[in-house]
C-alpha positions as CSV (number, residue, x, y, z in Angstrom):
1,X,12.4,-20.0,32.0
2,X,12.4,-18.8,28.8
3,X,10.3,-15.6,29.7
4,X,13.6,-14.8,32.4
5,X,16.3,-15.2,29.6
6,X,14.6,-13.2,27.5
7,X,14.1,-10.4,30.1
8,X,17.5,-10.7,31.9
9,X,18.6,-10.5,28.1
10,X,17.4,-7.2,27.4
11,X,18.2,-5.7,31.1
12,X,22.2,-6.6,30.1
13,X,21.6,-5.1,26.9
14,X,19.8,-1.9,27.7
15,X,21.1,-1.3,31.4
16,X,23.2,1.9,30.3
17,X,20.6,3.2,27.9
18,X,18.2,3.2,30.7
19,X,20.1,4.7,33.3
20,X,21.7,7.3,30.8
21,X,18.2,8.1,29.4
22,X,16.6,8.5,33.7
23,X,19.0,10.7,34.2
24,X,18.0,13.1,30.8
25,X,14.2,12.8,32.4
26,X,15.1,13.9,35.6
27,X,17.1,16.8,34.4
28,X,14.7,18.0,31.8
29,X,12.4,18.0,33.9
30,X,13.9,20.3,36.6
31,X,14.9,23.1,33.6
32,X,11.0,22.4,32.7
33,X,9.7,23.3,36.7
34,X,12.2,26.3,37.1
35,X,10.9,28.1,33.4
36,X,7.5,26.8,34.0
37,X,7.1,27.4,38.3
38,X,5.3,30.5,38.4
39,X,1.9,28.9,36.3
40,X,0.3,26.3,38.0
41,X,-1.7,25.0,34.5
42,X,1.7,25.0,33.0
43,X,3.5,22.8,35.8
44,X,0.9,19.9,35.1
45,X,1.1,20.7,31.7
46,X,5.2,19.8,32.4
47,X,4.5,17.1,34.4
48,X,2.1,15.3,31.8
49,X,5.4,15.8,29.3
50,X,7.0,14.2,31.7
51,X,5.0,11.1,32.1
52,X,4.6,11.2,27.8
53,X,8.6,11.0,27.7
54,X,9.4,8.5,30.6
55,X,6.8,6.0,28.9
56,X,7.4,6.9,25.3
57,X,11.6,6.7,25.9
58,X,10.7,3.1,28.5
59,X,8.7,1.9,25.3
60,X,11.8,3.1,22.5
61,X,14.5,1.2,24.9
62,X,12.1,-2.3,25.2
63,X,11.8,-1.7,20.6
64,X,15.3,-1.6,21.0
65,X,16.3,-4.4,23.4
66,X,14.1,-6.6,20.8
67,X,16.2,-5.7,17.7
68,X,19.2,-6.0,19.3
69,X,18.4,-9.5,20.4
70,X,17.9,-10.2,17.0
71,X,21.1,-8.1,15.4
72,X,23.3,-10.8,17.4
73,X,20.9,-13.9,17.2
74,X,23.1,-17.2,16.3
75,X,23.0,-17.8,12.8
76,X,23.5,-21.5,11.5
77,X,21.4,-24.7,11.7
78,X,21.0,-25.9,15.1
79,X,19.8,-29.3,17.0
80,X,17.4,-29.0,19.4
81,X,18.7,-28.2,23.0
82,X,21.9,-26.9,21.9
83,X,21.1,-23.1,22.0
84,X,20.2,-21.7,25.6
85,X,16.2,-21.3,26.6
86,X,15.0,-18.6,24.2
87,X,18.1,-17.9,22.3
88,X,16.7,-16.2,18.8
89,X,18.2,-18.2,15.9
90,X,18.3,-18.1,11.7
91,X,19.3,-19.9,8.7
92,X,20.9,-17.2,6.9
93,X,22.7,-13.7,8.0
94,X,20.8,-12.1,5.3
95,X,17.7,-14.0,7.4
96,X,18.8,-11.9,10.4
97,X,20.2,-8.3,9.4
98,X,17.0,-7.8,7.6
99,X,14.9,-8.7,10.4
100,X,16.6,-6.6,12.8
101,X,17.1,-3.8,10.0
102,X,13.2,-3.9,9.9
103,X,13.1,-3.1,13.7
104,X,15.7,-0.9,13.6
105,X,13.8,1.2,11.4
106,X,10.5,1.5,13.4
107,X,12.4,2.6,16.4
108,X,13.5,5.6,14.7
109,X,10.3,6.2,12.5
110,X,8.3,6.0,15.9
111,X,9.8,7.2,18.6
112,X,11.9,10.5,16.3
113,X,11.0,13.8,18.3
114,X,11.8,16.4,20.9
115,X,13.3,15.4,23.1
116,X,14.6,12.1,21.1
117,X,15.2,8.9,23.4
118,X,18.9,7.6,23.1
119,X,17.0,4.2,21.5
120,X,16.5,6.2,18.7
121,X,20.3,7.4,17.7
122,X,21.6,3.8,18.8
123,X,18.7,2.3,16.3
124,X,20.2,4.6,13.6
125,X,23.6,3.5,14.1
126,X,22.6,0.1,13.7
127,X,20.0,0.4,10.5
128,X,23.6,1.7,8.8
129,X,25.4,-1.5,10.0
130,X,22.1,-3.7,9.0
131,X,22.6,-1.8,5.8
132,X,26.5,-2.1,5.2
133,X,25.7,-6.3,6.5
134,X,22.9,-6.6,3.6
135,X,25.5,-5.4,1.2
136,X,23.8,-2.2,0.5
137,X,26.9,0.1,1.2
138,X,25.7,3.5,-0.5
139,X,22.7,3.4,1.7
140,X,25.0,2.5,5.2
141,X,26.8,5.5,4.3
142,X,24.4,7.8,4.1
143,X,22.8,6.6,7.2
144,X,26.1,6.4,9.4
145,X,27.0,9.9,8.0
146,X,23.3,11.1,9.8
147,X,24.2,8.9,12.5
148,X,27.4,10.7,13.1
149,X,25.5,13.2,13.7
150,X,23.8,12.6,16.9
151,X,24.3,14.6,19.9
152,X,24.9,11.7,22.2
153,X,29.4,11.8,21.0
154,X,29.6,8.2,21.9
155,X,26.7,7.5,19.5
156,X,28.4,9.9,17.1
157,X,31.2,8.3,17.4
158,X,30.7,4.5,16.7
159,X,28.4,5.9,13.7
160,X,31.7,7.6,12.3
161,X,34.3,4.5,12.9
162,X,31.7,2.5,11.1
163,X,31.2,5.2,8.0
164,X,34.8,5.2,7.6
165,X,35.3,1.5,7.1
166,X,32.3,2.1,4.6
167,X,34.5,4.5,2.8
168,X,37.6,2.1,3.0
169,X,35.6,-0.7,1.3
170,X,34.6,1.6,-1.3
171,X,37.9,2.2,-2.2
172,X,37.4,5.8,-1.0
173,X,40.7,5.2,1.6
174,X,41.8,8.7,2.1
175,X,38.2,10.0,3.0
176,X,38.0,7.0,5.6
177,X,41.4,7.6,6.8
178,X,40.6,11.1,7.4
179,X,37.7,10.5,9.9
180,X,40.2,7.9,11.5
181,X,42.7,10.7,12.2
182,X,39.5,13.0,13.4
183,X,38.1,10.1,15.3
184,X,41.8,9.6,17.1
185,X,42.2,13.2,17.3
186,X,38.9,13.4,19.7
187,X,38.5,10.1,21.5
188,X,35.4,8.8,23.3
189,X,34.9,6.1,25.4
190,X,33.5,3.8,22.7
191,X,36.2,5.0,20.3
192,X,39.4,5.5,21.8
193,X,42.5,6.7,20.0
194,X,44.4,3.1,19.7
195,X,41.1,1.8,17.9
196,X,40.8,4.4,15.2
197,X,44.6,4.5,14.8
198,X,44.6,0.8,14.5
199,X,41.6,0.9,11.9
200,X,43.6,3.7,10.0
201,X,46.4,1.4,9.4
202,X,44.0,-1.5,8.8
203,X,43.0,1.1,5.8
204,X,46.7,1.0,4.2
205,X,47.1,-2.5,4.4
206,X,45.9,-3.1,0.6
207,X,47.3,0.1,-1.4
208,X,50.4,1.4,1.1
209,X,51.5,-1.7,3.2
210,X,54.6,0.5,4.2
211,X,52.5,2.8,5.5
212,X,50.4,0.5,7.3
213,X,53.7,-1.4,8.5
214,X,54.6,2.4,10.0
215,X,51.8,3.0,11.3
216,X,51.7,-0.7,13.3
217,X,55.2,-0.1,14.4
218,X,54.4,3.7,15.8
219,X,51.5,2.0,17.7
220,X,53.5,-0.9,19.2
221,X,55.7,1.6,20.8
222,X,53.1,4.1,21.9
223,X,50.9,1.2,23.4
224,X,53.2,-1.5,24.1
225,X,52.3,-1.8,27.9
226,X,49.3,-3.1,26.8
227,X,50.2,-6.9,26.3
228,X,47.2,-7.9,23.9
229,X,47.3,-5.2,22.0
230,X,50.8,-5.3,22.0
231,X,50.7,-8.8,20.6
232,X,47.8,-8.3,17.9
233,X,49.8,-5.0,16.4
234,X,53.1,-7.5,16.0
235,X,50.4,-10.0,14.3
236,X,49.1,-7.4,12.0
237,X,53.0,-6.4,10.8
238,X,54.4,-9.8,10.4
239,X,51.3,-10.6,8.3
240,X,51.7,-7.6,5.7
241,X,53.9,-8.6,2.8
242,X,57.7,-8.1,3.2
């Protein structure tokens, strides 16, 4: 039973990242038959590549599957039977983030290359937050600034949201701020525009409070429709100081 949870676990976790990364395979391949149609050696030769890639990315997204399991394993003591059938647990978050930093990091020192499974810019992202969780915020930065790199934009993305409220806690507001208004300016489907405009007034809340209280109220009106979000930005406002 165990075994199940643990597979149906990493299925839910990795469905997307599977079916984006099939997809790559099968069109790399076809540029790969069209360049390479005319040599027959040269065809198997692609066709081996294939094979070497389907495997190598199947065995990056199964790394991955285990380190996120344990990036949101329950932390806390537990008694037995009170955590579902093969639930990962620790004693302490610094237990946990550098566990799952630790498997993080082989995913992207193994399986780094041409062509680079998806596992690999999604491990990246996550070594930064690992980092930024262990409380070593110069080293998150620099990896969610080669994160934000990636050429998957809704990799790129997350990596920058995350940078920026690296910058904010280091009292570096205006640099943060600015890759909220970039982030806002070129939405993604894991960043949309109300998330980095809400985390750019999040960033005023301790020097500008006006500003943030502007900001709040600009986004109530823009994105009022939106009951729960609606609610949360009234929240934010009547908590900053009058």
């Amino acid at each position: 039973m165990a075994h199940i949870t643990r597979r149906q676990l990493k299925e839910d976790q990795l469905k997307t990242t599977l079916e984006q990364f099939e997809e790559f395979a099968k069109t790399r391949y076809k540029e790969i038959l069209t360049v390479t149609g005319i040599a027959v050696a040269v065809i198997a030769l692609a066709v081996g590549l294939k094979l070497h890639v389907d495997h190598r990315g199947a065995a990056a997204n199964l790394a991955l599957a285990d380190a996120l399991e344990t990036y949101g394993a329950y932390v806390g003591p537990s008694a037995p039977g009170t955590l579902p059938p093969g639930m990962v647990s620790f004693t302490s978050a610094d237990e946990k983030y550098k566990k799952a930093l630790a498997q993080f990091l082989e995913v992207v020192e193994k399986y780094s290359g041409i062509p680079q499974p998806k596992a690999v810019g999604i491990s990246r992202y996550h070594v930064g937050l690992c980092q930024a969780e262990l409380g070593n915020h110069d080293a998150a930065i620099k990896t969610l600034q080669e994160a934000g790199t990636d050429s998957d934009p809704n990799i790129a993305s997350l990596a920058r949201f995350a940078l920026a409220g690296e910058l904010v806690k280091s009292a570096k507001v205006q640099e943060g701020v600015k890759i909220y208004q970039e982030l806002a300016d070129h939405p993604t489907p894991t960043v949309p525009e109300a998330m980095a405009r809400i985390a750019m007034a999040d960033a005023y809340r301790a020097s500008q409070p006006a500003k943030a209280r502007q900001l709040y109220e600009e986004l109530e009106k823009r994105f009022g429709s939106d009951a729960s979000l609606a609610q949360s930005l009234k929240d934010q406002i009547a908590s900053l100081p009058q």
